[in-house]
PDBQT receptor file of N, H, CA, C and O in Angstrom, charges set to zero:
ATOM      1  N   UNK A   1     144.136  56.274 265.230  1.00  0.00    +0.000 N 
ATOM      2  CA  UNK A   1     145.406  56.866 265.575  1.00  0.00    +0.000 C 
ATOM      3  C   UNK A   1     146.502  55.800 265.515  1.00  0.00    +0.000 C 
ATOM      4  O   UNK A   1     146.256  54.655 265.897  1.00  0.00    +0.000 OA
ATOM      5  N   UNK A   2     147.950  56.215 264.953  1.00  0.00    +0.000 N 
ATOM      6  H   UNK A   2     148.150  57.144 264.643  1.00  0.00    +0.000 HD
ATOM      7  CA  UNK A   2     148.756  55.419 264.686  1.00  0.00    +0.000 C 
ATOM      8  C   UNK A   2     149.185  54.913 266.260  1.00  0.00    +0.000 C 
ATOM      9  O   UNK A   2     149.152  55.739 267.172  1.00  0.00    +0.000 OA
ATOM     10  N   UNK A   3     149.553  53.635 266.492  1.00  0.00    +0.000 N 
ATOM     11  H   UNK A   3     149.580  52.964 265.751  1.00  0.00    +0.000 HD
ATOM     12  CA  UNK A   3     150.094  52.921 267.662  1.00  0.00    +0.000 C 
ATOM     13  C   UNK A   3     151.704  53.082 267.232  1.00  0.00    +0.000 C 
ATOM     14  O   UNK A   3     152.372  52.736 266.257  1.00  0.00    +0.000 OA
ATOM     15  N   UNK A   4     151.981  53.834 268.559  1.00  0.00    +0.000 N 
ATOM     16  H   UNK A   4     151.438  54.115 269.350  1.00  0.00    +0.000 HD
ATOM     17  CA  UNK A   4     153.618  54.512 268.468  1.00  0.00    +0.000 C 
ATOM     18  C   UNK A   4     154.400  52.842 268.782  1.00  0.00    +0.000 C 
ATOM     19  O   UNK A   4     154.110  52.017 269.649  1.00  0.00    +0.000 OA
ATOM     20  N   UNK A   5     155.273  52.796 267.894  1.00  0.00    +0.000 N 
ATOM     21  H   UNK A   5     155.509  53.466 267.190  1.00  0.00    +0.000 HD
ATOM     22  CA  UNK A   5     156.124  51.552 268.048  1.00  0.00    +0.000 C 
ATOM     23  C   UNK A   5     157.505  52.308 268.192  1.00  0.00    +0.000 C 
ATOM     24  O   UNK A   5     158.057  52.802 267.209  1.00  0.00    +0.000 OA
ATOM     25  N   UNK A   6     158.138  52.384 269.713  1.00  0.00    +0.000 N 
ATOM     26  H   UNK A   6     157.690  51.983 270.511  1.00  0.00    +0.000 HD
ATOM     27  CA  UNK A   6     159.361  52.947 269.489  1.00  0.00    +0.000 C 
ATOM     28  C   UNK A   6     160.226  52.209 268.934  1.00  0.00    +0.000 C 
ATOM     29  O   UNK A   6     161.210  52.949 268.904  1.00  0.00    +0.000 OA
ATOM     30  N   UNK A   7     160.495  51.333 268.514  1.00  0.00    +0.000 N 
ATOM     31  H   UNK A   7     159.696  50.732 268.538  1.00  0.00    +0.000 HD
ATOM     32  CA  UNK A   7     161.676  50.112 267.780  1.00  0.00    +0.000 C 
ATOM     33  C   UNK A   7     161.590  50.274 266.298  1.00  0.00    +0.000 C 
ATOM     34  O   UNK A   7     162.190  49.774 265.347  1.00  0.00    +0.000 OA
ATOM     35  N   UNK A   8     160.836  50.962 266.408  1.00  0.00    +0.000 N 
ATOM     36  H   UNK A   8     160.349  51.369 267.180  1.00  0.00    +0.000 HD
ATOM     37  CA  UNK A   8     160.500  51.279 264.593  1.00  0.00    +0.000 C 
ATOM     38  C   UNK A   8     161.828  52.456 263.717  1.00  0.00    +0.000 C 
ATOM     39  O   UNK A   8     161.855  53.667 263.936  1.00  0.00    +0.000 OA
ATOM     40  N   UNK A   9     162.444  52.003 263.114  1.00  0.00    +0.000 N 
ATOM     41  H   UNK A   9     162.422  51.019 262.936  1.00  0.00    +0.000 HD
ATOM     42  CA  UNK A   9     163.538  52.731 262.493  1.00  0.00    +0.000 C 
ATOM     43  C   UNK A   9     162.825  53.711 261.339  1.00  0.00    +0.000 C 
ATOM     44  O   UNK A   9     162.240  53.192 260.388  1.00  0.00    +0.000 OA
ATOM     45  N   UNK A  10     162.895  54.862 261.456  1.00  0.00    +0.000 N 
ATOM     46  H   UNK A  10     163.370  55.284 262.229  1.00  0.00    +0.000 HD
ATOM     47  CA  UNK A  10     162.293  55.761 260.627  1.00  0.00    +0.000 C 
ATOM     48  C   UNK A  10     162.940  55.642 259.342  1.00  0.00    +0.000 C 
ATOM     49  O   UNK A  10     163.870  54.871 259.103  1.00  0.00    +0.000 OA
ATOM     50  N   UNK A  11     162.441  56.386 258.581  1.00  0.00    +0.000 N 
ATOM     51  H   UNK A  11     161.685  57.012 258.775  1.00  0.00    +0.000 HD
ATOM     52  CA  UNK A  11     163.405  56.584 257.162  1.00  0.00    +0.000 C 
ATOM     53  C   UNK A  11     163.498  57.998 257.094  1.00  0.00    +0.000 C 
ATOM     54  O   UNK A  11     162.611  58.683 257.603  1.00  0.00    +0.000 OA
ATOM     55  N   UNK A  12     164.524  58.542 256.491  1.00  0.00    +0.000 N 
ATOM     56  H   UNK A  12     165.245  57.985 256.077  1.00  0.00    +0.000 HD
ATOM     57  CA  UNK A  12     165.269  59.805 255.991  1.00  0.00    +0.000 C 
ATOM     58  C   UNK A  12     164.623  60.211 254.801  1.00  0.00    +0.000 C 
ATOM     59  O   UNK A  12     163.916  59.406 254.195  1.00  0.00    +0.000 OA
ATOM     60  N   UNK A  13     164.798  61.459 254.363  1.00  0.00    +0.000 N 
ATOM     61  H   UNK A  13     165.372  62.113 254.855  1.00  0.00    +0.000 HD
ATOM     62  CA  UNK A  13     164.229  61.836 253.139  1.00  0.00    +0.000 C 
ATOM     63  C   UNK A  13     164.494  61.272 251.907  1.00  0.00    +0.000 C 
ATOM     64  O   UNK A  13     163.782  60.990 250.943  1.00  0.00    +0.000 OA
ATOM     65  N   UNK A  14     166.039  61.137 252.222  1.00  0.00    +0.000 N 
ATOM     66  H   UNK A  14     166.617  61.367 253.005  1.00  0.00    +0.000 HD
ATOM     67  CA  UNK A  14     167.060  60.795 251.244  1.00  0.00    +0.000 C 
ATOM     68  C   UNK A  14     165.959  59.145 250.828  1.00  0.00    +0.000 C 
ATOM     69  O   UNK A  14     165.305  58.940 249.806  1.00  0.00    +0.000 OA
ATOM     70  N   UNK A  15     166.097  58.396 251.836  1.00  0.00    +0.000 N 
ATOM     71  H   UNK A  15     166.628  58.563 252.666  1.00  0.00    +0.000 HD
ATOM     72  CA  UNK A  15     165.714  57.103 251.552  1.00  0.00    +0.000 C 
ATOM     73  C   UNK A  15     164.172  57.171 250.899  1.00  0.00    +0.000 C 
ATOM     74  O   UNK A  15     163.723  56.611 249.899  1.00  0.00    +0.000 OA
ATOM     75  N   UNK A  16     163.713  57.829 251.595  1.00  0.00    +0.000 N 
ATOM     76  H   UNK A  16     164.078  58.284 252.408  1.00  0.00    +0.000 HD
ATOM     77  CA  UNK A  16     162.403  57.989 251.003  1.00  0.00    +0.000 C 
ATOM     78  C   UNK A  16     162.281  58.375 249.393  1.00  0.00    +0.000 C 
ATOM     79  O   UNK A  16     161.489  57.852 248.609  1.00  0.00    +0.000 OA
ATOM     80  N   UNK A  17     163.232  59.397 249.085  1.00  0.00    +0.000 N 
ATOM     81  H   UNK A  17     163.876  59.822 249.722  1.00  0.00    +0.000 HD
ATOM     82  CA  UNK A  17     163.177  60.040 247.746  1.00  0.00    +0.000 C 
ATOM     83  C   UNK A  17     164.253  58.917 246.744  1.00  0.00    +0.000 C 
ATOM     84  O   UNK A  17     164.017  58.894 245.536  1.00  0.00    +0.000 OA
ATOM     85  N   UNK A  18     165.149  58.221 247.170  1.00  0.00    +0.000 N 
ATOM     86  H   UNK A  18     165.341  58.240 248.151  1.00  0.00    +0.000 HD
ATOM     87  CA  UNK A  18     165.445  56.993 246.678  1.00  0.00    +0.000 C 
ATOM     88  C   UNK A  18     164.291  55.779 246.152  1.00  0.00    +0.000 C 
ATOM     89  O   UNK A  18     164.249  55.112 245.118  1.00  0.00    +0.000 OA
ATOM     90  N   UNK A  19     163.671  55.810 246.987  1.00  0.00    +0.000 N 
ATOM     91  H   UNK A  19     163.706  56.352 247.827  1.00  0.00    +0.000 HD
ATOM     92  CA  UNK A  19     162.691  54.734 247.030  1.00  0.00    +0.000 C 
ATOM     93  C   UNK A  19     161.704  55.302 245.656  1.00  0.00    +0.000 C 
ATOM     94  O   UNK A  19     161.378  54.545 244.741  1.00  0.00    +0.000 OA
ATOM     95  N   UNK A  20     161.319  56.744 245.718  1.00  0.00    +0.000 N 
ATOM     96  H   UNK A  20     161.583  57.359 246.462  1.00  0.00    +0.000 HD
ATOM     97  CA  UNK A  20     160.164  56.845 244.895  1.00  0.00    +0.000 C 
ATOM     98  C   UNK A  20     160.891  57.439 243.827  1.00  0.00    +0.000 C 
ATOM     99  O   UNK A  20     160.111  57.871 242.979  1.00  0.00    +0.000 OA
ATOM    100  N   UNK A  21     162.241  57.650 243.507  1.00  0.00    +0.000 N 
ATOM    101  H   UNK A  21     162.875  57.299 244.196  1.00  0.00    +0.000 HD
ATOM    102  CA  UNK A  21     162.902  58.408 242.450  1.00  0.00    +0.000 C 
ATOM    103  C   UNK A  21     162.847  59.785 241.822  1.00  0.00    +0.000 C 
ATOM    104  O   UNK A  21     162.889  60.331 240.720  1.00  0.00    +0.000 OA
ATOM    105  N   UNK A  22     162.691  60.147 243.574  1.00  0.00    +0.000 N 
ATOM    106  H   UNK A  22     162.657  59.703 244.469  1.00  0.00    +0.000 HD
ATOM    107  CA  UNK A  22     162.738  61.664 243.311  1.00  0.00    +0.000 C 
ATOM    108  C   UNK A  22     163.210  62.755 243.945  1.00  0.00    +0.000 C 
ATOM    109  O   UNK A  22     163.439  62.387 245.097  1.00  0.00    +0.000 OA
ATOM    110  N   UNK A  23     163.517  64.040 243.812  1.00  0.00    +0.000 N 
ATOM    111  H   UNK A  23     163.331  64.339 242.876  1.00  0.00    +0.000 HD
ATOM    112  CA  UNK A  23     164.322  64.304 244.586  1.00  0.00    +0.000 C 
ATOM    113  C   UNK A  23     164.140  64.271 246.021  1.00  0.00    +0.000 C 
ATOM    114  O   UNK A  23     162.940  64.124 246.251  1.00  0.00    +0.000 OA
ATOM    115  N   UNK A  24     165.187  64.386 247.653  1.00  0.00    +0.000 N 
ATOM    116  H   UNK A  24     166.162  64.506 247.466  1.00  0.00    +0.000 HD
ATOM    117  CA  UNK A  24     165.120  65.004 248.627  1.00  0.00    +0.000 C 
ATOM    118  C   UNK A  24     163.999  66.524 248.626  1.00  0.00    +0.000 C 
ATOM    119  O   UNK A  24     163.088  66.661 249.443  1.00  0.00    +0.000 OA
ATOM    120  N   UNK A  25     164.273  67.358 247.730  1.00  0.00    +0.000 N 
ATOM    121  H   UNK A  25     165.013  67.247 247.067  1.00  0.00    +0.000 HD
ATOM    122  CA  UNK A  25     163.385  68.507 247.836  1.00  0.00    +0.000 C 
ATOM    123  C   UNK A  25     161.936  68.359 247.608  1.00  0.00    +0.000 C 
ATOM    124  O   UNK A  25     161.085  69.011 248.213  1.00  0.00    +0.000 OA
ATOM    125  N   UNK A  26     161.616  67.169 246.398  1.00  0.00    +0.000 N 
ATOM    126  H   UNK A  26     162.307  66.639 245.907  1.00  0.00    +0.000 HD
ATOM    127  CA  UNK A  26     160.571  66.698 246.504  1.00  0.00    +0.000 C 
ATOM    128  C   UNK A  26     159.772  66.425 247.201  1.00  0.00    +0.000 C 
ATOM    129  O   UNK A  26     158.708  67.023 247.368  1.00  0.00    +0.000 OA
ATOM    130  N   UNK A  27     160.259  65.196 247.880  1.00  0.00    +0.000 N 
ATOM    131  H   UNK A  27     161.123  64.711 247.744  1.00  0.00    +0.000 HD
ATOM    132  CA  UNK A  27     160.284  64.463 249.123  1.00  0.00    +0.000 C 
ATOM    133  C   UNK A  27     159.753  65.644 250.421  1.00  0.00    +0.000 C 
ATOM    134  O   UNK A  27     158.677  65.762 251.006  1.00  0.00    +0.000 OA
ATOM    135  N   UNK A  28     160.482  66.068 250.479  1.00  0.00    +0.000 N 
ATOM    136  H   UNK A  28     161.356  65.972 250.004  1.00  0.00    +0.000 HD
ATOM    137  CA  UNK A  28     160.237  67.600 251.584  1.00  0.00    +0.000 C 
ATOM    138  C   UNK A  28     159.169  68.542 251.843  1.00  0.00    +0.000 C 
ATOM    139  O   UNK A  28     158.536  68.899 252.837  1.00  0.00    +0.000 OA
ATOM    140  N   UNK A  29     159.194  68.958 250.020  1.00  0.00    +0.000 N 
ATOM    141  H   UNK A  29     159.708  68.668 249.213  1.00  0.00    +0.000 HD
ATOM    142  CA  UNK A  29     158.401  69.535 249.843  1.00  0.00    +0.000 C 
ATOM    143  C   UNK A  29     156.589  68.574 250.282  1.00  0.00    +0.000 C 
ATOM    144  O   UNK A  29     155.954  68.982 251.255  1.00  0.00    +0.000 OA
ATOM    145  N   UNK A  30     156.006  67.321 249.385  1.00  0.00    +0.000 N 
ATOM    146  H   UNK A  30     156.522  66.989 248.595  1.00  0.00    +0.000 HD
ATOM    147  CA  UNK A  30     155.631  66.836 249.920  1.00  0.00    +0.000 C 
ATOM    148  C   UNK A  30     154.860  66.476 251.444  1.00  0.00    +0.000 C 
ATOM    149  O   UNK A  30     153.688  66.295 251.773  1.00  0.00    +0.000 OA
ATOM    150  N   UNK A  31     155.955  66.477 252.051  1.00  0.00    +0.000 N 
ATOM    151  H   UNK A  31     156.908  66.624 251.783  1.00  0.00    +0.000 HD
ATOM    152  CA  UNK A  31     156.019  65.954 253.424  1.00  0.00    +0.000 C 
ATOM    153  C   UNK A  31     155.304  67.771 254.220  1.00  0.00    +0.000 C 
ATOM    154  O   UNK A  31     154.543  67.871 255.182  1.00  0.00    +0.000 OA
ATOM    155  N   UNK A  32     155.912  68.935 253.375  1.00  0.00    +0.000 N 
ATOM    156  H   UNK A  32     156.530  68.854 252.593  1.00  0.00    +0.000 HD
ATOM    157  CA  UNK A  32     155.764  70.312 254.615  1.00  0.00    +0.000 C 
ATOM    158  C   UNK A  32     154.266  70.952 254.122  1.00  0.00    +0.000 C 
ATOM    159  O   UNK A  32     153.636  71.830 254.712  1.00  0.00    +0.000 OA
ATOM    160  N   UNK A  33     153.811  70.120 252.627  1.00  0.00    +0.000 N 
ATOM    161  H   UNK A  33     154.323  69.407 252.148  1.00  0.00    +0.000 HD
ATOM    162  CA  UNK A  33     152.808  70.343 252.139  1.00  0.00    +0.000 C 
ATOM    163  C   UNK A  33     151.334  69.550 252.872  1.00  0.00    +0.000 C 
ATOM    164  O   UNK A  33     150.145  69.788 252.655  1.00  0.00    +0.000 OA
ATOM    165  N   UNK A  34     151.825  68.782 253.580  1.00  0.00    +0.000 N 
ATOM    166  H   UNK A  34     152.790  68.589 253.756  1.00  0.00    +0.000 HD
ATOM    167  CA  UNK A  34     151.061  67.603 254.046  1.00  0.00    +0.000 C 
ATOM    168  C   UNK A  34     150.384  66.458 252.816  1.00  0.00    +0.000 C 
ATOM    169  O   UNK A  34     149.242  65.998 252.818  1.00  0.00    +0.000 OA
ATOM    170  N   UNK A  35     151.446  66.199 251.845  1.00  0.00    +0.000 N 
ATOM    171  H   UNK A  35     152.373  66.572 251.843  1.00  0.00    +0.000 HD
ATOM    172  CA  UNK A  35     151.010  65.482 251.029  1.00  0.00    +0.000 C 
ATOM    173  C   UNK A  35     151.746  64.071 251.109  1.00  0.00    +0.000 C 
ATOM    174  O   UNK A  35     151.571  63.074 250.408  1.00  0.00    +0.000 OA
ATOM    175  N   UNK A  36     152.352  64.216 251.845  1.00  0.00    +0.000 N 
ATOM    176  H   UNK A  36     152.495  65.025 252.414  1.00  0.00    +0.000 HD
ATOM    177  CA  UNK A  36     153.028  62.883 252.254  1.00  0.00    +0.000 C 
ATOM    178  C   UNK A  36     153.139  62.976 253.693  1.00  0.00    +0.000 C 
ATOM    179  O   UNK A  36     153.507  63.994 254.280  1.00  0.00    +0.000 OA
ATOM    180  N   UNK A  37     152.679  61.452 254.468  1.00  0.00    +0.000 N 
ATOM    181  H   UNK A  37     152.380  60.625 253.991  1.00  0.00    +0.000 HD
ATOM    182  CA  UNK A  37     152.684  61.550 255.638  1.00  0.00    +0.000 C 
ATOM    183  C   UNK A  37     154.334  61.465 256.584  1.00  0.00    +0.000 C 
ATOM    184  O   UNK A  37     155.246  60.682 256.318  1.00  0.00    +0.000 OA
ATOM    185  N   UNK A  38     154.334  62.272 257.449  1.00  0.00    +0.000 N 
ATOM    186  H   UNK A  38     153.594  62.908 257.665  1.00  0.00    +0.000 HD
ATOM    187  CA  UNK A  38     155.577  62.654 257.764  1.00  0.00    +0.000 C 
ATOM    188  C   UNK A  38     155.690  62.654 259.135  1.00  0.00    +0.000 C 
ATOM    189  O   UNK A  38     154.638  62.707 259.772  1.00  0.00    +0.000 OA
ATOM    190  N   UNK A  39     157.081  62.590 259.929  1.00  0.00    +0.000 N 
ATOM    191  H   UNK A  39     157.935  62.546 259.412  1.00  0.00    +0.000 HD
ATOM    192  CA  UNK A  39     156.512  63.075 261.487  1.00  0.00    +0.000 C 
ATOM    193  C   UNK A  39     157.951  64.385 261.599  1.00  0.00    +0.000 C 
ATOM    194  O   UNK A  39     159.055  64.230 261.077  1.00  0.00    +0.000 OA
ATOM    195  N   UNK A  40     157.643  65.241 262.172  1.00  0.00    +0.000 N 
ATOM    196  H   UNK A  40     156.747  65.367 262.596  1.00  0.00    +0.000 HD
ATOM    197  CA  UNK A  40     158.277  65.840 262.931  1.00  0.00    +0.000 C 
ATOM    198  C   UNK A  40     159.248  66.032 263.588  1.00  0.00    +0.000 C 
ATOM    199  O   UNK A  40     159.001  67.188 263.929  1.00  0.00    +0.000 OA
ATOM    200  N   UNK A  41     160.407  65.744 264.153  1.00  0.00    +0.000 N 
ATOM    201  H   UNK A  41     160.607  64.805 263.876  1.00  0.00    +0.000 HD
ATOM    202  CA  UNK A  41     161.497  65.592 265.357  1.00  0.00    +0.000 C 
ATOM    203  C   UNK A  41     161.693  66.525 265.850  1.00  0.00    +0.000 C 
ATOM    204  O   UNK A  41     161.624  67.495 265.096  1.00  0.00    +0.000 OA
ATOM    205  N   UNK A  42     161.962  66.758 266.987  1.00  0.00    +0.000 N 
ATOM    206  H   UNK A  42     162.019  65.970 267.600  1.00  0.00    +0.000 HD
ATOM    207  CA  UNK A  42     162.141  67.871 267.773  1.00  0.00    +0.000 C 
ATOM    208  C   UNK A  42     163.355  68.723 267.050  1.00  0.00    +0.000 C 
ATOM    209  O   UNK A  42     163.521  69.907 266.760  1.00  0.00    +0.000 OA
ATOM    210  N   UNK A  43     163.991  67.707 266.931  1.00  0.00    +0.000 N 
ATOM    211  H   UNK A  43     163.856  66.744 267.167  1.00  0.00    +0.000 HD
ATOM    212  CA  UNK A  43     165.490  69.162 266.071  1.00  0.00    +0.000 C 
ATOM    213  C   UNK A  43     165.042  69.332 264.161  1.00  0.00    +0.000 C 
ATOM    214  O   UNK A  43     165.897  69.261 263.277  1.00  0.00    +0.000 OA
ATOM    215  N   UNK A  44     163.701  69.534 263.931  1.00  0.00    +0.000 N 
ATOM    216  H   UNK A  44     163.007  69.592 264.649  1.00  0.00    +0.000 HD
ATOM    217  CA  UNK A  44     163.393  70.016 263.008  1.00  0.00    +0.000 C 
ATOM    218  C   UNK A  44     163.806  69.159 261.686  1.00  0.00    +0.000 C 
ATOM    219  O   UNK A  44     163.852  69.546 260.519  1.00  0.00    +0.000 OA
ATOM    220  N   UNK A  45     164.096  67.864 262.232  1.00  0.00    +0.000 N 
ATOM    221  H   UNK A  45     164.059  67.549 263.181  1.00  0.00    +0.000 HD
ATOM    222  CA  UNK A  45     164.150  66.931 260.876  1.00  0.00    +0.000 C 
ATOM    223  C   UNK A  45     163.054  66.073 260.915  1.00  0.00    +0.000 C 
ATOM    224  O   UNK A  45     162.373  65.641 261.845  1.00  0.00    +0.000 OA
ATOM    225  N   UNK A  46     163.021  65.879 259.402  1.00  0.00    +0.000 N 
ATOM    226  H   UNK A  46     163.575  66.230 258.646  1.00  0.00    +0.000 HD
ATOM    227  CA  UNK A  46     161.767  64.611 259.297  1.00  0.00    +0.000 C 
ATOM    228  C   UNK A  46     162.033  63.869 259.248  1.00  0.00    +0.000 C 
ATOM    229  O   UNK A  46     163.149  63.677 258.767  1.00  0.00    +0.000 OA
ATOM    230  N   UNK A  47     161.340  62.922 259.647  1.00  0.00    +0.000 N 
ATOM    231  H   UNK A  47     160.433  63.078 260.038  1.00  0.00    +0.000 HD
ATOM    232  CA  UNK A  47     161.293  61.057 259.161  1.00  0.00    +0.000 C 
ATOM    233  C   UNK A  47     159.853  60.852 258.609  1.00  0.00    +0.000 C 
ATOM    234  O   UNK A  47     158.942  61.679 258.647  1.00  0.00    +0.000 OA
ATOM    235  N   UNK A  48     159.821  59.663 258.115  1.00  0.00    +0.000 N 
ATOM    236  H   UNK A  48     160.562  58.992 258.084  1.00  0.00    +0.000 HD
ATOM    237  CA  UNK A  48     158.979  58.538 257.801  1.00  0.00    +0.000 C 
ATOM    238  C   UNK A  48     158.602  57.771 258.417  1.00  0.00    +0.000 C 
ATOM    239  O   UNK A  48     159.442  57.338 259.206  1.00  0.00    +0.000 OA
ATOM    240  N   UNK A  49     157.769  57.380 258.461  1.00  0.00    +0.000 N 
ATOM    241  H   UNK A  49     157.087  57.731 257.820  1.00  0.00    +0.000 HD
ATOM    242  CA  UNK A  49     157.000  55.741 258.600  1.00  0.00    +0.000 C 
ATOM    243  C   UNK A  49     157.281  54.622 257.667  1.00  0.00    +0.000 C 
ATOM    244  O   UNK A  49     156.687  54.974 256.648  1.00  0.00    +0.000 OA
ATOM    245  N   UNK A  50     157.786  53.593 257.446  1.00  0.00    +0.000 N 
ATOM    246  H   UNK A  50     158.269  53.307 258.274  1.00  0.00    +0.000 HD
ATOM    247  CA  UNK A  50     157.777  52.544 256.367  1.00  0.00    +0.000 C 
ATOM    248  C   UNK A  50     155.865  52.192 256.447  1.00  0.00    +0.000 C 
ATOM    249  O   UNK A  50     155.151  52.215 255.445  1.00  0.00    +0.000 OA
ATOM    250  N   UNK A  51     155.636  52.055 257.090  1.00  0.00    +0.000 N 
ATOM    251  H   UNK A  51     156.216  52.036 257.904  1.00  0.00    +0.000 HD
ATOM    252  CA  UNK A  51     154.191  51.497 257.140  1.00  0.00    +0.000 C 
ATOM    253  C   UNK A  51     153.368  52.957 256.109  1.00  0.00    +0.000 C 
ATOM    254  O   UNK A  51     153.065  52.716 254.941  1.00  0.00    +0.000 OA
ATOM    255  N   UNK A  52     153.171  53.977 256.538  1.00  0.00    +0.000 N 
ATOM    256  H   UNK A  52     153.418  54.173 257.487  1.00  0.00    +0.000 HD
ATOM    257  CA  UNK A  52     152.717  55.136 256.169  1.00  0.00    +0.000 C 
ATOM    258  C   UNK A  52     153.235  55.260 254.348  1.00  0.00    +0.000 C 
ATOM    259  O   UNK A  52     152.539  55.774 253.472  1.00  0.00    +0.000 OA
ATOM    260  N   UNK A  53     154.261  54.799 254.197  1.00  0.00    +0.000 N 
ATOM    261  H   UNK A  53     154.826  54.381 254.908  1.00  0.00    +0.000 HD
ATOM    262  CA  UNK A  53     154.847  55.416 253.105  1.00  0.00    +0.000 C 
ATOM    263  C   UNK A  53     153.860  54.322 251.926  1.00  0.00    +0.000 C 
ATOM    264  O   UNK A  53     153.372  54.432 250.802  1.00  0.00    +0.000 OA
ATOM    265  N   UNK A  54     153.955  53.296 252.984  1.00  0.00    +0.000 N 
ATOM    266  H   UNK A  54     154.351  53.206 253.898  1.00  0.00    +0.000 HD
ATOM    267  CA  UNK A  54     153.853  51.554 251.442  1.00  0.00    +0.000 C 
ATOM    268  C   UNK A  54     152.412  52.266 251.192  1.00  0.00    +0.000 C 
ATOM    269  O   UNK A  54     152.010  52.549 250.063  1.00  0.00    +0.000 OA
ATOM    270  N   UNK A  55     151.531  52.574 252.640  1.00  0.00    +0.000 N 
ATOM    271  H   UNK A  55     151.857  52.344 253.557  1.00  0.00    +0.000 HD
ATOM    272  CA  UNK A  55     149.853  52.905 252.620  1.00  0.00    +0.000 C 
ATOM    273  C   UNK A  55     149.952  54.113 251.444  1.00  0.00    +0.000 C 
ATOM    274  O   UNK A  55     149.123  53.914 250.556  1.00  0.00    +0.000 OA
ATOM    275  N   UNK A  56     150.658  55.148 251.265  1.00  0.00    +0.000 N 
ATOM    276  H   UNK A  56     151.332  55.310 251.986  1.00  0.00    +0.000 HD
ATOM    277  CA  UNK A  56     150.620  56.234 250.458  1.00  0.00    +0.000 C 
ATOM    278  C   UNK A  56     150.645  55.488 249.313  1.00  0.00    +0.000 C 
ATOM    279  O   UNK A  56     149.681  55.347 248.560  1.00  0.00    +0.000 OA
ATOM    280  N   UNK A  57     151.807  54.973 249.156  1.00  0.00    +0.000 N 
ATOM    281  H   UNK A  57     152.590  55.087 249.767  1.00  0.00    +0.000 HD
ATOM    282  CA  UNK A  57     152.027  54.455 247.655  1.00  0.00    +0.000 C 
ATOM    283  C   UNK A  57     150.677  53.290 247.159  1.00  0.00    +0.000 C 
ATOM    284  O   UNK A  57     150.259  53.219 246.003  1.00  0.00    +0.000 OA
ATOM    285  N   UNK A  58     150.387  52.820 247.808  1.00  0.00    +0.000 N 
ATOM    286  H   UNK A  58     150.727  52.878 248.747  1.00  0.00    +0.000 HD
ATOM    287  CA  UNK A  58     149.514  51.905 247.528  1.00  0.00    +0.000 C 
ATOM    288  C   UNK A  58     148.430  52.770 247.217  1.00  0.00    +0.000 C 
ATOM    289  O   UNK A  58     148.034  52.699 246.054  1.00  0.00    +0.000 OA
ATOM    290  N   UNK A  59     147.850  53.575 247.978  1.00  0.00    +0.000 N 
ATOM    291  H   UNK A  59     148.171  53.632 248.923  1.00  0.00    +0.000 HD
ATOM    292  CA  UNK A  59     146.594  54.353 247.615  1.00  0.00    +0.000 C 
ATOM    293  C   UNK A  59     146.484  55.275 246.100  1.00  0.00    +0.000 C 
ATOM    294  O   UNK A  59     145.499  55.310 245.362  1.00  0.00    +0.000 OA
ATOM    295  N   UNK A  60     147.354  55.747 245.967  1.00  0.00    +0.000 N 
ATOM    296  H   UNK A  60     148.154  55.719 246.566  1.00  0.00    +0.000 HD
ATOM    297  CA  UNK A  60     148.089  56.084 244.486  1.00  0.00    +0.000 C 
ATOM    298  C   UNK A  60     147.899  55.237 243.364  1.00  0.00    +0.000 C 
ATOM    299  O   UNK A  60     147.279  55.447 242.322  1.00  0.00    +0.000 OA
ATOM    300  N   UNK A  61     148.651  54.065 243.819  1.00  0.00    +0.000 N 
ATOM    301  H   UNK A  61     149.155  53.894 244.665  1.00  0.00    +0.000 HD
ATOM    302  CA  UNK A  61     148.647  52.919 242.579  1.00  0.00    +0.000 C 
ATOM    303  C   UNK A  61     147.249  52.210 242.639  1.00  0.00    +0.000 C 
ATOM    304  O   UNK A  61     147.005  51.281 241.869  1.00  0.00    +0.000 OA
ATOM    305  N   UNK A  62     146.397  52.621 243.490  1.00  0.00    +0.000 N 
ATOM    306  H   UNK A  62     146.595  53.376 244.116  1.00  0.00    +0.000 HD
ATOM    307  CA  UNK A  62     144.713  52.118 242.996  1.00  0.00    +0.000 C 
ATOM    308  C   UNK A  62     144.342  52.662 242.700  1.00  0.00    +0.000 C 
ATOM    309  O   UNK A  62     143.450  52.335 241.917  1.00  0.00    +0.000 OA
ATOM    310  N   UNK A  63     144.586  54.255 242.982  1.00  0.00    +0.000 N 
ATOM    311  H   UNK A  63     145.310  54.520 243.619  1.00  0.00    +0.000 HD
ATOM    312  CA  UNK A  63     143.609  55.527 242.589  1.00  0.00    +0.000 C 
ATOM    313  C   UNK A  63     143.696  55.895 240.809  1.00  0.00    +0.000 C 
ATOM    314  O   UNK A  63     142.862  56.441 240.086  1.00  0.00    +0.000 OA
ATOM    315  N   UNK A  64     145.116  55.320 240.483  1.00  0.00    +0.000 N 
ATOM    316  H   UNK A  64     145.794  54.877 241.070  1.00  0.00    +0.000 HD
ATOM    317  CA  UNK A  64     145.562  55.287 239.314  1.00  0.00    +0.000 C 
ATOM    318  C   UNK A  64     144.712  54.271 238.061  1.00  0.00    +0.000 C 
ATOM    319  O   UNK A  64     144.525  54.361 236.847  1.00  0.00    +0.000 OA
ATOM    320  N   UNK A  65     144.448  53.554 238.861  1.00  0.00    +0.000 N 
ATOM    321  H   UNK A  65     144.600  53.480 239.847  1.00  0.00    +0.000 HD
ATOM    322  CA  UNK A  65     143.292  52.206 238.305  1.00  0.00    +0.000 C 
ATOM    323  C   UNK A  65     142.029  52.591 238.006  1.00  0.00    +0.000 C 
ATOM    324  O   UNK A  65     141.433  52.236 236.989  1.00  0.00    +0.000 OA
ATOM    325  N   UNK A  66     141.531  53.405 238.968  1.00  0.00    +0.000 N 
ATOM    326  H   UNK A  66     142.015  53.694 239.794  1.00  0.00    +0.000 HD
ATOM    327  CA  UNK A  66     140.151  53.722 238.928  1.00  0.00    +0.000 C 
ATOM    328  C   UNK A  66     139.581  54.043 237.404  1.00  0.00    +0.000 C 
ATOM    329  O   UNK A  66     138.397  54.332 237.237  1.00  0.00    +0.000 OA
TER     330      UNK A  66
């Protein structure tokens, strides 16, 4: 189970879908699909994890190797 770090600055979709070059809806979609790890907020927006996101991407770019 992830160890909650409250000092941890989430990321936005926007940033997230910046980062991987694709859209916000992407990104979203993704995230409501449970294909990207995501958290919740009480007023119905998402964030990110930076830690969660690098682990996604990384698992991808090995799985891609195989």
């Amino acid at each position: 189970m992830r160890q909650q770090n409250t000092t941890e600055r989430l990321l936005t979709a926007r940033e997230v879908a910046d980062r991987l070059s694709v859209s916000v809806e992407t990104v979203l979609r993704w995230a409501r699909d449970g294909r990207l790890p995501s958290v919740q907020l009480s007023n119905r927006a998402v964030r990110f994890h930076r830690d969660d996101l690098d682990a996604w991407l990384a698992e991808r770019a090995t799985a891609g190797r195989a």
